[in-house]
NUNU-282327 format. One record per residue (C-alpha): residue number from 1; residue in one letter; y, x, z. Coordinates in Angstrom, 2 decimals, decimal comma, always signed. Layout:
+-----+-----+---------+---------+---------+
|   n | res |      py |      px |      pz |
+-----+-----+---------+---------+---------+
| NUM |   a |       Y |       X |       Z |
...
+-----+-----+---------+---------+---------+
REM end
This chain:
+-----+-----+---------+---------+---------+
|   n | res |      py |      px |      pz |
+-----+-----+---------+---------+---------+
|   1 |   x |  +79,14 | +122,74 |  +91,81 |
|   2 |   x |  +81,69 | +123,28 |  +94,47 |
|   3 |   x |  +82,16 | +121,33 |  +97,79 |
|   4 |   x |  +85,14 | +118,38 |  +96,91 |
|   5 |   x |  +87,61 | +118,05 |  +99,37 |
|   6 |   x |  +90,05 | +115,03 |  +99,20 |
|   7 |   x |  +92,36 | +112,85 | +101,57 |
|   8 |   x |  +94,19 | +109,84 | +101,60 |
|   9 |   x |  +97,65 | +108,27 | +102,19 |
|  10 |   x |  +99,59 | +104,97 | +102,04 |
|  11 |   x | +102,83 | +103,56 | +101,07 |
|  12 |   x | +104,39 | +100,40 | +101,23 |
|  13 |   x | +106,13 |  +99,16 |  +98,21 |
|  14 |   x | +109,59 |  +97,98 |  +97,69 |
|  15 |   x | +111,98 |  +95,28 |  +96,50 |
|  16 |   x | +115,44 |  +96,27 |  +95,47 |
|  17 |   x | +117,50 |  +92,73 |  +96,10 |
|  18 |   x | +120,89 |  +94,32 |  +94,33 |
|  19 |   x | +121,77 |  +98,01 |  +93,79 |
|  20 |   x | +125,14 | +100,03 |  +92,35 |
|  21 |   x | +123,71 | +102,81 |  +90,15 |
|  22 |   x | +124,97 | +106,52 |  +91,17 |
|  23 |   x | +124,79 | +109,12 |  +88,59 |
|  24 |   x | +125,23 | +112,67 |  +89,10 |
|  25 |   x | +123,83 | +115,78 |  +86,87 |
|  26 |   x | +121,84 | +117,19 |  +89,93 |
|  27 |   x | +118,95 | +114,49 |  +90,14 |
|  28 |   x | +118,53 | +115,02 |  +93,67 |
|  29 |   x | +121,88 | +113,05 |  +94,25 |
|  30 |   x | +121,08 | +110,92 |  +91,76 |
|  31 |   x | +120,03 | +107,40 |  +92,61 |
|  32 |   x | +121,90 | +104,47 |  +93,41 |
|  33 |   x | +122,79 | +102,28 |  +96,64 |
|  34 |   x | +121,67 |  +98,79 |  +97,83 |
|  35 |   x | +119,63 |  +96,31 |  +99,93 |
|  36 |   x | +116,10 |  +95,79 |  +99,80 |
|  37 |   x | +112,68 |  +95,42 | +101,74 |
|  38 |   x | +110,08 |  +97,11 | +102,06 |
|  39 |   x | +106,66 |  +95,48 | +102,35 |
|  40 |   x | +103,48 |  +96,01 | +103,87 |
|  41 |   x | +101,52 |  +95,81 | +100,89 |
|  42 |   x | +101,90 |  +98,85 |  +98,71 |
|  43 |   x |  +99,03 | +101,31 |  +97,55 |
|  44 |   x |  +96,91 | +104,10 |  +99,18 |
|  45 |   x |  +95,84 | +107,12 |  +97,14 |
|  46 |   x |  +93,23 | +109,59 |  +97,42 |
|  47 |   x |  +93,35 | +113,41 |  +96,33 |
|  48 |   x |  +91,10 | +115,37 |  +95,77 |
|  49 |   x |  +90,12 | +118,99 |  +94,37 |
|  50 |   x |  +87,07 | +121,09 |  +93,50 |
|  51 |   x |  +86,21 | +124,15 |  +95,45 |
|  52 |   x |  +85,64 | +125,66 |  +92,29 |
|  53 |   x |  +88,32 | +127,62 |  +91,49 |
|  54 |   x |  +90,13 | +129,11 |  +88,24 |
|  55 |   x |  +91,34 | +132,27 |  +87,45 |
|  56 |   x |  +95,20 | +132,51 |  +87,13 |
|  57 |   x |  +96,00 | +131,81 |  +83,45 |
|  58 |   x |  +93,11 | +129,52 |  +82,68 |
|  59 |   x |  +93,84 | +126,18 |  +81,80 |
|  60 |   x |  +93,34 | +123,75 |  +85,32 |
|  61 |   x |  +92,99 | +120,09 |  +84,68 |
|  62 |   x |  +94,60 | +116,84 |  +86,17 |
|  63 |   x |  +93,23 | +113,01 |  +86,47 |
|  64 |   x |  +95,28 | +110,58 |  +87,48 |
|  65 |   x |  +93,77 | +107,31 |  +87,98 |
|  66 |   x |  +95,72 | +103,99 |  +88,82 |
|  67 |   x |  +93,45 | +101,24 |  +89,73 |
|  68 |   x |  +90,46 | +102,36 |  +88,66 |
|  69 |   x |  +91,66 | +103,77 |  +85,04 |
|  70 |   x |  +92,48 | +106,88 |  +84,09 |
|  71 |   x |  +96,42 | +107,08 |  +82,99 |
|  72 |   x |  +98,86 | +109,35 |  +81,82 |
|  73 |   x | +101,16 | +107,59 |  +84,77 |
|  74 |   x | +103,79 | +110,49 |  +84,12 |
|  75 |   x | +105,69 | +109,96 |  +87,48 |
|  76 |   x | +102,47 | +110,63 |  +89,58 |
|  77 |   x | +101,54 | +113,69 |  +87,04 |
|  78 |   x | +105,14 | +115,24 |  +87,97 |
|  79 |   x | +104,21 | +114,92 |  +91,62 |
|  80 |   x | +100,84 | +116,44 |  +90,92 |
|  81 |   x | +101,92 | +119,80 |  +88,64 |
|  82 |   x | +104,90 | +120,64 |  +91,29 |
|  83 |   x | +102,17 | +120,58 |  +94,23 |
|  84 |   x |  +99,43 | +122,27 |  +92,69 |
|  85 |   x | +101,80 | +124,74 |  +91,01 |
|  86 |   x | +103,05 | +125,55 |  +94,52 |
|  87 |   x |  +99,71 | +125,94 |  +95,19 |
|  88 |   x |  +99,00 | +128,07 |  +92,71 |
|  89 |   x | +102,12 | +130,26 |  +93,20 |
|  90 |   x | +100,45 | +131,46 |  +96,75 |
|  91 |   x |  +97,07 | +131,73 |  +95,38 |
|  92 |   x |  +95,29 | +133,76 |  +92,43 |
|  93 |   x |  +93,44 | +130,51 |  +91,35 |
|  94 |   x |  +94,42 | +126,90 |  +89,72 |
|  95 |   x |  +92,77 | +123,76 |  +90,60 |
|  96 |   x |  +91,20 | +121,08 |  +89,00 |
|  97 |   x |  +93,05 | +118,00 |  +90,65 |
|  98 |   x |  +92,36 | +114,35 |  +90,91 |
|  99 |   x |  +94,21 | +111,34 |  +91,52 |
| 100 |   x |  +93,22 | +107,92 |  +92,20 |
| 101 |   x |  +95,86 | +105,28 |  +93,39 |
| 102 |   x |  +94,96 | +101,99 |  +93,92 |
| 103 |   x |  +97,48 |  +98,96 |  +94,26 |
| 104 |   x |  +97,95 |  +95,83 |  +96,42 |
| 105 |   x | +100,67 |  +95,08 |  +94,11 |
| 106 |   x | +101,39 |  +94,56 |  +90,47 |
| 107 |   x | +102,91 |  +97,32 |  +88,62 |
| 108 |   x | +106,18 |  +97,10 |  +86,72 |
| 109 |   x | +107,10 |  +94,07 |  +88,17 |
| 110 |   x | +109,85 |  +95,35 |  +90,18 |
| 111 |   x | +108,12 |  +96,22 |  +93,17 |
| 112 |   x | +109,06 |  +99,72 |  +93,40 |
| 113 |   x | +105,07 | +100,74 |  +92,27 |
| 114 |   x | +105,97 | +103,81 |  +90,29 |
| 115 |   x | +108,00 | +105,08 |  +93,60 |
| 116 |   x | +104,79 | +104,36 |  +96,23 |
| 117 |   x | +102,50 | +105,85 |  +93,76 |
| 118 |   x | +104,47 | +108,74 |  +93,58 |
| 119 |   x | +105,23 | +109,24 |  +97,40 |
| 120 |   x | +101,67 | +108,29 |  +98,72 |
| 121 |   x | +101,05 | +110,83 |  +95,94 |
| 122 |   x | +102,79 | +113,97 |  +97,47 |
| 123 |   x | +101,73 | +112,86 | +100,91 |
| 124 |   x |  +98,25 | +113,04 |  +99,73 |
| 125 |   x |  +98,51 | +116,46 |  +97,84 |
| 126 |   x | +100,46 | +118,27 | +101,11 |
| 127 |   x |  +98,03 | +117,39 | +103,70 |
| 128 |   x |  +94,70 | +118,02 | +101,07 |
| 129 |   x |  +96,51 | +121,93 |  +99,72 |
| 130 |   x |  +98,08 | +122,30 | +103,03 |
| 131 |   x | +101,22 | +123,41 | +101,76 |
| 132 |   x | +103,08 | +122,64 | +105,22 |
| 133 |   x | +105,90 | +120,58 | +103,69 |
| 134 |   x | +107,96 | +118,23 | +106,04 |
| 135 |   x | +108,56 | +114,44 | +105,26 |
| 136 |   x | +111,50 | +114,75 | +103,61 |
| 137 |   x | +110,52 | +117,94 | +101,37 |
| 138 |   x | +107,54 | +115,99 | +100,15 |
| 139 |   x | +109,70 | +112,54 |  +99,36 |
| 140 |   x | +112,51 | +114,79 |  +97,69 |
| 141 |   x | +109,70 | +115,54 |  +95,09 |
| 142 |   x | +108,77 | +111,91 |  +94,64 |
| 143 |   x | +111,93 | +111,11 |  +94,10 |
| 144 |   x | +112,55 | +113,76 |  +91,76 |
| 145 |   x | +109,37 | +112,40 |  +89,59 |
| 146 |   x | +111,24 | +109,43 |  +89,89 |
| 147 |   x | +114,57 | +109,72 |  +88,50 |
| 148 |   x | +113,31 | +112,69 |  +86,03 |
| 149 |   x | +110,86 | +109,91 |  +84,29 |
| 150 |   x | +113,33 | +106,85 |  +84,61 |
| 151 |   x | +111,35 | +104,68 |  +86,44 |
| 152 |   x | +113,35 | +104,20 |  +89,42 |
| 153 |   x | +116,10 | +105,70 |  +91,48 |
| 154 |   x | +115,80 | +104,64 |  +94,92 |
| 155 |   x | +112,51 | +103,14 |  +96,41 |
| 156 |   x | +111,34 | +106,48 |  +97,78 |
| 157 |   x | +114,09 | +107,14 | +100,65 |
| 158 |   x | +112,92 | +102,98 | +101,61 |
| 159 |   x | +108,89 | +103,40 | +101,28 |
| 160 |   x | +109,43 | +106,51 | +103,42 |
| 161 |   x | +110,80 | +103,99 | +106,09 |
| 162 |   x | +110,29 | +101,16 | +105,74 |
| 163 |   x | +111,91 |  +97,51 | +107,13 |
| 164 |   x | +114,83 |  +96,12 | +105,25 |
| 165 |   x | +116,72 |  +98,90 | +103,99 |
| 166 |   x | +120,82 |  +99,07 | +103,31 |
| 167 |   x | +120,86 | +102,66 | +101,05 |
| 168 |   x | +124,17 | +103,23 | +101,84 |
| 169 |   x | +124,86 | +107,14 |  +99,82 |
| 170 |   x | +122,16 | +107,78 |  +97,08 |
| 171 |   x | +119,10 | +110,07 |  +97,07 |
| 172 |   x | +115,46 | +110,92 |  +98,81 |
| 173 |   x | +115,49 | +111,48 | +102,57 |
| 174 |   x | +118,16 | +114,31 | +103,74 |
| 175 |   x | +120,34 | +113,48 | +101,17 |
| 176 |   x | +120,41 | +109,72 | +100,96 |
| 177 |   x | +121,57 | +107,53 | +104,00 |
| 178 |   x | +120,11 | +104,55 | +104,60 |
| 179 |   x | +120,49 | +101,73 | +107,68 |
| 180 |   x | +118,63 |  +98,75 | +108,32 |
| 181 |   x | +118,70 |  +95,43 | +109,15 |
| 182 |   x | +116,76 |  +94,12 | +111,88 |
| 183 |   x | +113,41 |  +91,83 | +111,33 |
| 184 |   x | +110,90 |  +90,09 | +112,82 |
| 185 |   x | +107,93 |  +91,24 | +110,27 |
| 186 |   x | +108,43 |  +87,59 | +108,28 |
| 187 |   x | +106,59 |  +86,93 | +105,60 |
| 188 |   x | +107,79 |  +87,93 | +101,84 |
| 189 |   x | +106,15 |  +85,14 |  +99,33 |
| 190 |   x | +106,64 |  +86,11 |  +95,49 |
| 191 |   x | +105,81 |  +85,26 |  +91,65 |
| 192 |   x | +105,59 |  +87,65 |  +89,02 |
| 193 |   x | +106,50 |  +86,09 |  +85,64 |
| 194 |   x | +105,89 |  +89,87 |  +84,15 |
| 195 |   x | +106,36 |  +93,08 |  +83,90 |
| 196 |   x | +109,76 |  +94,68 |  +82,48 |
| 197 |   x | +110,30 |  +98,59 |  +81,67 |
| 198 |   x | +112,86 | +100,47 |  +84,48 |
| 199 |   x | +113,62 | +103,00 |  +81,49 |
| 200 |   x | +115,28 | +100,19 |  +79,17 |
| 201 |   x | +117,77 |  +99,26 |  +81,89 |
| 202 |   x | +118,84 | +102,94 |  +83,03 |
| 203 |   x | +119,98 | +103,67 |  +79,45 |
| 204 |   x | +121,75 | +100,46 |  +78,47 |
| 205 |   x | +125,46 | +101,93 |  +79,52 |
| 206 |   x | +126,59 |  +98,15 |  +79,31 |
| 207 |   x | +124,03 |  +96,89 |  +81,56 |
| 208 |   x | +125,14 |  +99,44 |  +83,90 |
| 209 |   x | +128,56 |  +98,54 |  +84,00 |
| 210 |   x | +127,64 |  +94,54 |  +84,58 |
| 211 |   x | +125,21 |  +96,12 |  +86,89 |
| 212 |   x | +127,71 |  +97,91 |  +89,22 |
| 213 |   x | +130,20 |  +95,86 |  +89,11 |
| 214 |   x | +127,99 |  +93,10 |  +90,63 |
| 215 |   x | +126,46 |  +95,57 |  +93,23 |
| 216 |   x | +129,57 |  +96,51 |  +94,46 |
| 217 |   x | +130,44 |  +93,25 |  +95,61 |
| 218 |   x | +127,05 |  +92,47 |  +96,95 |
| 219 |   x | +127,03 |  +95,67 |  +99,31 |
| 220 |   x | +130,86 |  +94,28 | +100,28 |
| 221 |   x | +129,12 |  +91,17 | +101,54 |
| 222 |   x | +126,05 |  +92,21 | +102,49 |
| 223 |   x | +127,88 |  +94,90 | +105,37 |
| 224 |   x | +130,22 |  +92,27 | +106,16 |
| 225 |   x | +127,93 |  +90,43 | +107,77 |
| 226 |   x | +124,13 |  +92,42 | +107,74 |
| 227 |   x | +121,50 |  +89,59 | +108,11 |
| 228 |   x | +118,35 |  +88,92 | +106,07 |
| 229 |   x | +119,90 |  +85,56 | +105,61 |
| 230 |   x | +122,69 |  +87,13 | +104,01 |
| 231 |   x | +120,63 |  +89,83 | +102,11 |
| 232 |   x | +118,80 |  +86,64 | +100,59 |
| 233 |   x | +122,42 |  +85,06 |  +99,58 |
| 234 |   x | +123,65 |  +88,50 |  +98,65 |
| 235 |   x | +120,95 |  +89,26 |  +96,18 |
| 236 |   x | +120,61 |  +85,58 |  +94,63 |
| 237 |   x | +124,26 |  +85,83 |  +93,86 |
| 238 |   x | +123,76 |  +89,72 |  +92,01 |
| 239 |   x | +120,27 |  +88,19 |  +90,31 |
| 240 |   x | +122,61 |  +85,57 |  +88,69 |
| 241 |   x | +125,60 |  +87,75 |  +87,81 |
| 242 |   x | +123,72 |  +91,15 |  +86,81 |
| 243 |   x | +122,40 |  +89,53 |  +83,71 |
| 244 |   x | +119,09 |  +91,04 |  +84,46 |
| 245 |   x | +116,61 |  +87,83 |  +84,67 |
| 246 |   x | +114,83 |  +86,38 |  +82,45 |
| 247 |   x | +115,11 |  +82,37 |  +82,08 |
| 248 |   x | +111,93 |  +81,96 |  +84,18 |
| 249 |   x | +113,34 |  +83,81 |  +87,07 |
| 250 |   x | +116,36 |  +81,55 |  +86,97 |
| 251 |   x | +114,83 |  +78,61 |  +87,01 |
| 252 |   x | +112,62 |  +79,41 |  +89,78 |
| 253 |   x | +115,97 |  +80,31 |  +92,08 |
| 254 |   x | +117,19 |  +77,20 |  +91,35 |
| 255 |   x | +114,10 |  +75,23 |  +91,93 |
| 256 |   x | +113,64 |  +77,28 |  +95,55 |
| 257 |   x | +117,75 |  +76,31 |  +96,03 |
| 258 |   x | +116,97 |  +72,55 |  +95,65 |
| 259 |   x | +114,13 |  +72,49 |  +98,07 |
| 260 |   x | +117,17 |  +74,16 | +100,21 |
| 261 |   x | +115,69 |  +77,77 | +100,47 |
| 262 |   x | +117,01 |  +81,26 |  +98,97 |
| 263 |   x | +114,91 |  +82,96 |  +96,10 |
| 264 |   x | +116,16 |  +85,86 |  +94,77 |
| 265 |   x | +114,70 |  +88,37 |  +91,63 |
| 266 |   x | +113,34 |  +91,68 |  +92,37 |
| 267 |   x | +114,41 |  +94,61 |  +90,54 |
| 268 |   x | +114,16 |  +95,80 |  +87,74 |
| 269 |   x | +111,47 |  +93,31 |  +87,39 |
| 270 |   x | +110,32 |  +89,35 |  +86,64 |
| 271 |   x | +109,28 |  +88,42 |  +89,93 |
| 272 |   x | +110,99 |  +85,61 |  +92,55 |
| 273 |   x | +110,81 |  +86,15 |  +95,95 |
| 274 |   x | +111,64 |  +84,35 |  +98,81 |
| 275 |   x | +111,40 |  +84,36 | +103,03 |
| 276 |   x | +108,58 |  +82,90 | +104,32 |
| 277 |   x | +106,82 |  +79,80 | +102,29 |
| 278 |   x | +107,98 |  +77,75 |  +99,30 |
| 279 |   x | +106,81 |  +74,52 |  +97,81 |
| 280 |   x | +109,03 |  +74,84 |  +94,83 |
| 281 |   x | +107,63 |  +79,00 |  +93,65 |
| 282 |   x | +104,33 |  +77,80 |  +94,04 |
| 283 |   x | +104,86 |  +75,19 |  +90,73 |
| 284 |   x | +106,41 |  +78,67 |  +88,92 |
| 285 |   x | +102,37 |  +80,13 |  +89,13 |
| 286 |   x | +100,55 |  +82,06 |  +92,20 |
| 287 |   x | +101,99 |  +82,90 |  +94,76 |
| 288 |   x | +101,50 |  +86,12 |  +96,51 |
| 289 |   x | +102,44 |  +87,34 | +100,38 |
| 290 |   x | +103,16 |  +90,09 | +102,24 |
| 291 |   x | +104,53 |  +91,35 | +105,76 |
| 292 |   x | +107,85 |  +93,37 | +105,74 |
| 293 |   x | +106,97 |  +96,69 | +106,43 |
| 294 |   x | +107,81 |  +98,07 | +109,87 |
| 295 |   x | +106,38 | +101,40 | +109,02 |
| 296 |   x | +106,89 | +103,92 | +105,90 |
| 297 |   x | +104,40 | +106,11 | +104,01 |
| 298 |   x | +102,08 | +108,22 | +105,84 |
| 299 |   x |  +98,88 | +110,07 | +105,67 |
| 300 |   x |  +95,08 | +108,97 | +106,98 |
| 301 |   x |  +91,31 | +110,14 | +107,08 |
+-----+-----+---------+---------+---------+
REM end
């Protein structure tokens, strides 16, 4: 048996308060703009390969692992077979390559999961192969895995980072632009009612229109007057014109507006959120926390 070597890496994960979807036939530009934040709580994944090696030709195998269970988890695998096959391409060997992510958040609740996964991902696979790829080379592949497997278009160029993010031109880092909105690290409290697929959403051509139409004017307002205040206001007023929550969601926003607070819905996802501490979300089921980010992905022993 072969020595193992492996690494590790983190990201923070994501919520997308309101976005305007951007097409365009190179993915790389595809994406869309928005607000969101970025929070401390995300997922850390470890890679790892076998010193044994494989001749060129021979079939090299991949395990991906998300919490614990071995998936197919597509958007990581992406990440995986464009590393290793750069890899590859220098070397006269393959590699058997393994993946293990584990979460702090839910997945598929609109918490931009699929995009950490896939960025802690890369991270992890550049530093373990040394391939010598730069920050933005490695998210433009995450992001790639992304929009190729419609499960999100713009969490990467935030969870690379971090803080409360305006995206204001679509795409990974060095494409995308982003600003942000200065913080003081509050605390994010949120509910998740469930889980809801990206993919169904990105397809729907209707959806998308109701979709931009209200993200326009929320990135109108939100620049007018760039606050988290007003990023709260901003994305409680797309939740309820987007046609994207459920009737749980809903309620809860109007429950956290009579207590005389701003909750807004995360997306694409069934999950409230709201600044600092509410009474009201905690009668909606538990109630989890985090810190807004103040850093973005990175790598560690």
């Amino acid at each position: 048996m072969g020595n193992t070597r492996k690494t590790k890496s983190y990201s923070p994960s994501h919520i997308t308060g309101f976005f305007e979807i951007r097409d365009d036939r190179n993915p790389l530009y595809k994406g869309s703009v928005g607000g969101g934040i970025v929070l401390e709580k995300g997922c850390v994944t470890e890679a790892s390969f076998d010193n044994e090696f494989h001749q060129k030709g021979t079939k090299a195998e991949i395990e991906i692992k998300i919490n614990g269970v071995e998936e197919e988890a597509n958007t990581s695998k992406y990440v995986v077979e464009t590393l290793a096959g750069k890899y590859e391409d220098e070397h006269e060997h393959e590699l058997n390559v393994t993946v293990s992510t584990e979460f702090d958040v839910p997945v598929g609740a609109g918490l931009g999961a699929s995009g950490a996964g896939a960025l802690s991902t890369a991270l992890a696979l550049n530093r373990l192969l040394s391939l010598g790829m730069t920050t933005i080379e490695v998210a433009q592949i995450a992001h790639l895995a992304e929009v190729e497997n419609n499960t999100g278009l713009s969490d990467v160029i935030a969870e690379t980072y971090g803080g409360v993010v305006i995206r204001k031109k679509p795409g990974p880092p060095g494409i995308g632009i982003i600003d942000t909105i200065p913080h003081e690290r509050q605390k994010i409290s949120y509910v998740v009612f469930g889980t809801r697929a990206t993919r169904a959403v990105l397809v729907d051509n209707s959806m998308k229109r109701q979709i931009n139409k209200a993200g326009r004017e929320a990135m109108k307002e939100l620049v007018r007057k760039p606050s988290l205040d007003n990023f709260m206001r901003v994305s409680r007023k797309f939740s309820l014109h987007s046609e994207l929550i459920s009737d749980k969601c809903r309620d809860a926003i109007e429950a956290v507006e009579a207590e005389g607070s701003v909750a807004s819905a995360a997306m694409i996802g069934d999950t409230v959120f709201v600044v600092g501490d509410s009474e009201a979300l905690e009668e909606f089921g538990e109630v989890r926390e985090s810190r807004i980010s103040v850093v973005g992905a990175n790598c560690f022993r």
